[in-house]
C-alpha positions as CSV (number, residue, x, y, z in Angstrom):
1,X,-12.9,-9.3,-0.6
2,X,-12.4,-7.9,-3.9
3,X,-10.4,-4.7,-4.4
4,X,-13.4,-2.3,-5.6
5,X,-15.1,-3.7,-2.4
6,X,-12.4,-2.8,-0.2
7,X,-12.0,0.7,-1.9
8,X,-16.2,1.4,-0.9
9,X,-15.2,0.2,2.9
10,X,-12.7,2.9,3.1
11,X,-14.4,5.5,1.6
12,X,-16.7,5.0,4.8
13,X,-14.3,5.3,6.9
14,X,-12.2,8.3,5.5
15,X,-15.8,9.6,5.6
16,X,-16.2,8.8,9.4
17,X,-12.9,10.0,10.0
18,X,-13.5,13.9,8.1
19,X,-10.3,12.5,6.3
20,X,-10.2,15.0,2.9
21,X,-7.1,13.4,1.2
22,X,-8.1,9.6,1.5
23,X,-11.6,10.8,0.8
24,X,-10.4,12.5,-2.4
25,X,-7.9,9.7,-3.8
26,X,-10.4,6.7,-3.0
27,X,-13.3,8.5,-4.8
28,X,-10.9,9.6,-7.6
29,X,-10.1,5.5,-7.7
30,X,-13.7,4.7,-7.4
31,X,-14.9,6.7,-10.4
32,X,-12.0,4.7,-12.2
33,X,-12.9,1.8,-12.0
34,X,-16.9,2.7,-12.4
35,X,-15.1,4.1,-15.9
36,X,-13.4,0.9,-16.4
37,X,-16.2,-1.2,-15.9
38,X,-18.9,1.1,-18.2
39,X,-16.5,1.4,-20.9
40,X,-15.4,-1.5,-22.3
41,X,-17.3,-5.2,-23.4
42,X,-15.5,-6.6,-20.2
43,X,-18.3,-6.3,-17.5
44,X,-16.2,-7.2,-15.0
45,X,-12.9,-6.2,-14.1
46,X,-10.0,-8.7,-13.6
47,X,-7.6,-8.1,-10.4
48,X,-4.7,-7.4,-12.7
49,X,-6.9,-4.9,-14.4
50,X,-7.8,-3.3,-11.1
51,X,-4.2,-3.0,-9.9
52,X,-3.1,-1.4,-13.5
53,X,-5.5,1.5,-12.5
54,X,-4.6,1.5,-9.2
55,X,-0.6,2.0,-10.4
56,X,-1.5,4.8,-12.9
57,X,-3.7,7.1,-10.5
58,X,-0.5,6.8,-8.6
59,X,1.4,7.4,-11.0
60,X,0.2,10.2,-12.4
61,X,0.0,11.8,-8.6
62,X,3.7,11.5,-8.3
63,X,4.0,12.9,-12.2
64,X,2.0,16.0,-10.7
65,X,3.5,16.4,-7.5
66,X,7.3,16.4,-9.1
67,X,5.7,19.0,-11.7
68,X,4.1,21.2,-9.1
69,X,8.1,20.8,-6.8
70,X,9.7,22.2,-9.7
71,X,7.8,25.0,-10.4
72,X,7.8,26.0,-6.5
73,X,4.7,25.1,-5.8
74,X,4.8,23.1,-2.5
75,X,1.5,23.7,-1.6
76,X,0.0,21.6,-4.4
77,X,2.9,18.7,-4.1
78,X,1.8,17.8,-0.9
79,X,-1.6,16.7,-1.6
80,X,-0.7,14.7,-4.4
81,X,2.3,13.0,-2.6
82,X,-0.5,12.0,-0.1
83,X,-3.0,10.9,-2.0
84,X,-0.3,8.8,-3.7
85,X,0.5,7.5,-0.2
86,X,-3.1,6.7,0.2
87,X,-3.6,4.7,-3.0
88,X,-0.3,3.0,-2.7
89,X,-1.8,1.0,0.2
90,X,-3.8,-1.1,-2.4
91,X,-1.1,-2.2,-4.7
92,X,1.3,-5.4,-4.1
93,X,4.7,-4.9,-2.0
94,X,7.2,-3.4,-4.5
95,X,10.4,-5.6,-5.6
96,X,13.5,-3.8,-4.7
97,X,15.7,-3.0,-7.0
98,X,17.9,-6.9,-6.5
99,X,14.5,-9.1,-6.5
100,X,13.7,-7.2,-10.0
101,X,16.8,-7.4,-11.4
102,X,17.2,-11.3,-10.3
103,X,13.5,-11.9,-11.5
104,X,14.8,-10.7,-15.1
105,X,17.5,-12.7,-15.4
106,X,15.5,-15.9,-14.9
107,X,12.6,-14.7,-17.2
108,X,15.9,-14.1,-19.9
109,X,17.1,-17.2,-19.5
110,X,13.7,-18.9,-20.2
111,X,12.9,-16.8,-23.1
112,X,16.5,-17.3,-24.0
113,X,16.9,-13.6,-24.7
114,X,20.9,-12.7,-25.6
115,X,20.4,-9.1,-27.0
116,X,18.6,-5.7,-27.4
117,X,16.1,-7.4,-30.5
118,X,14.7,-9.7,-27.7
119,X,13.8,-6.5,-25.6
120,X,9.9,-7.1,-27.1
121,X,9.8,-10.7,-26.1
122,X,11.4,-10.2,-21.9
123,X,9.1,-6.7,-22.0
124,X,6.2,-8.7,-22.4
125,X,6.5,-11.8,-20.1
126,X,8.1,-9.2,-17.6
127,X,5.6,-7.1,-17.6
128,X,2.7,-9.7,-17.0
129,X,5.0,-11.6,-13.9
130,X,6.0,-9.1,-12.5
131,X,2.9,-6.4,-12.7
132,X,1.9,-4.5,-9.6
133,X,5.2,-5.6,-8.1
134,X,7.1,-3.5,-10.3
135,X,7.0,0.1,-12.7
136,X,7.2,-0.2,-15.9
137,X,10.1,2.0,-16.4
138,X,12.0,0.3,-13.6
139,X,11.3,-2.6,-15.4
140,X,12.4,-1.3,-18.9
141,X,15.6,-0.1,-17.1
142,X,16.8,-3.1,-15.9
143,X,16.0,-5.2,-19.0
144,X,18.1,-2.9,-21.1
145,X,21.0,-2.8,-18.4
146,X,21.0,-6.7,-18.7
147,X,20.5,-7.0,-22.8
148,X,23.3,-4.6,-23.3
């Protein structure tokens, strides 16, 4: 069952269920990938193109939860932290912070990195192993830790 198809299946039952949060995130996720798949050439989305949407709605509900905690503002964090929760569901289990780290050194040693000038070349064959299983940023972290 492809991802989009799964999203419509729980939208019916957050529906069934009076659910408001799930109901919000999963339409919010729908109407991305309806974006998605008007806006471009590419008809048809890819499943690594589905689970980079997927990453930045969350994303950018965490980004506005942690904005809304520091200004106070509680009431607004909390619906964002659970819609976050809510879309998380759909992306890959996440590498800890040892799996990522060990998965960079072997991608360095096959690209046969040995400083910060080779950041470009790990960055980019990290980023397509290891996407949905990892952030970006994480990613980024750990490549510079190791480069260094």
């Amino acid at each position: 069952m492809s991802l989009q198809t799964e999203i419509m299946e729980h939208i019916k039952t957050a529906m069934r269920a009076k659910d408001t949060v799930a109901l919000e995130a999963l339409r919010a996720l729908k109407s991305a990938f309806l974006l998605a798949n008007t806006s471009g050439t590419n008809v048809t989305l890819s499943e690594a193109d589905e689970l980079k949407i997927v990453q930045k709605l969350v994303k950018q509900r965490q980004d506005s939860a942690a904005i809304y905690a520091e200004q106070g503002r509680a009431d607004l964090a909390e619906p964002e932290l659970a819609q976050a929760k809510v879309l998380e569901q759909f992306l890959p289990q996440q590498l800890s912070e040892e799996e990522l780290k060990k998965a960079i050194e072997e991608i360095i040693t096959q690209t046969g990195a040995n400083s910060m000038k080779d950041m470009g070349k790990v960055m980019g064959v990290a980023s397509k192993s290891l996407g949905g299983k990892a952030d970006g940023k994480a990613i980024s972290d750990v490549v510079k830790k190791l480069l260094s």
